[in-house]
N, C-alpha and C positions, 0 to 999 in steps of 0.2 A: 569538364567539357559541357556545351550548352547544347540545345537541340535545336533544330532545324527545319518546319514540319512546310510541307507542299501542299496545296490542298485546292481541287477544282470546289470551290464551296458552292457554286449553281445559285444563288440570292444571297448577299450578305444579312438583308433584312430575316429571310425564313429561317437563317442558321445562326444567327448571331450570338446566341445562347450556348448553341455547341462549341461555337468556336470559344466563348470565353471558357467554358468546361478545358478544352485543349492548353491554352495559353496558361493554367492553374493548375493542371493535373501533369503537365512535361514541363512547368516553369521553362515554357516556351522563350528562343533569345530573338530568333525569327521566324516570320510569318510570311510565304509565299501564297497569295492567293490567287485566283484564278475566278472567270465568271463571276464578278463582285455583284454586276445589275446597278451601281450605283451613280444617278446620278453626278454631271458636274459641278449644278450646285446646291446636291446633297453636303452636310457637313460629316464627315467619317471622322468619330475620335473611340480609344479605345486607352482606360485608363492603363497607366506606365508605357504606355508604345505611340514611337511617333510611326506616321501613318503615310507613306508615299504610292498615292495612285493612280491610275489612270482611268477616266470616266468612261463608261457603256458607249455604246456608238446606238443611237435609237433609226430601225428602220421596218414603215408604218406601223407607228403605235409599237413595235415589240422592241424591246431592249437585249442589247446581245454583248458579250465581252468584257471587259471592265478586270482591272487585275490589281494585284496590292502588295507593297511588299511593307511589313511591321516588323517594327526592329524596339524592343526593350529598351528605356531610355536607361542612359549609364552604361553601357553595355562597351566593353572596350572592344580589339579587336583580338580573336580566340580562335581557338579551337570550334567547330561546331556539329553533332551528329543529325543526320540527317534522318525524316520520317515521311513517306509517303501515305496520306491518306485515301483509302480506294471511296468509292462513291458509296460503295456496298457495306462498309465498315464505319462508313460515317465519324464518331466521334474517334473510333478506337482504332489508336494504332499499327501499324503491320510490325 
């Protein structure tokens, strides 16, 4: 079975680091993210995962929204267990 992990990340830029920690430490299959901040033409890649996004909505100057779903290339279709990340918990999961 692969894992699953949800996560409001609040900047993909500020966190980008944790998440890769996540995606290596649960051999992560998918990635739901939430509050990405990113740009539509930012380029988002993330080594083994193809990347399907939706860009922030910008209103004055503040960037709001923006969500991502990462999926491990190769990956058939499985079984998957699922992990919610709290805000409070950061990299580690519940």
């Amino acid at each position: 079975m692969s894992n699953l992990i949800q996560w409001n990340i609040r900047s993909m830029q500020a966190n980008r680091d944790k998440l890769q920690i996540l995606l290596s430490d649960f051999n992560t299959a998918v990635v739901c993210l939430q509050e990405m901040q990113i740009k539509a033409n930012n380029d988002v890649s993330i080594k083994y995962y193809s990347i399907y996004h939706r860009p922030v909505i910008e209103n004055n100057g503040t960037f709001h929204r923006g969500a991502a779903i990462l999926i491990k290339k190769l990956h058939c279709a499985q079984s998957y267990r699922y992990h919610h990340i709290s805000n409070k918990s950061s990299a580690n999961a519940e």
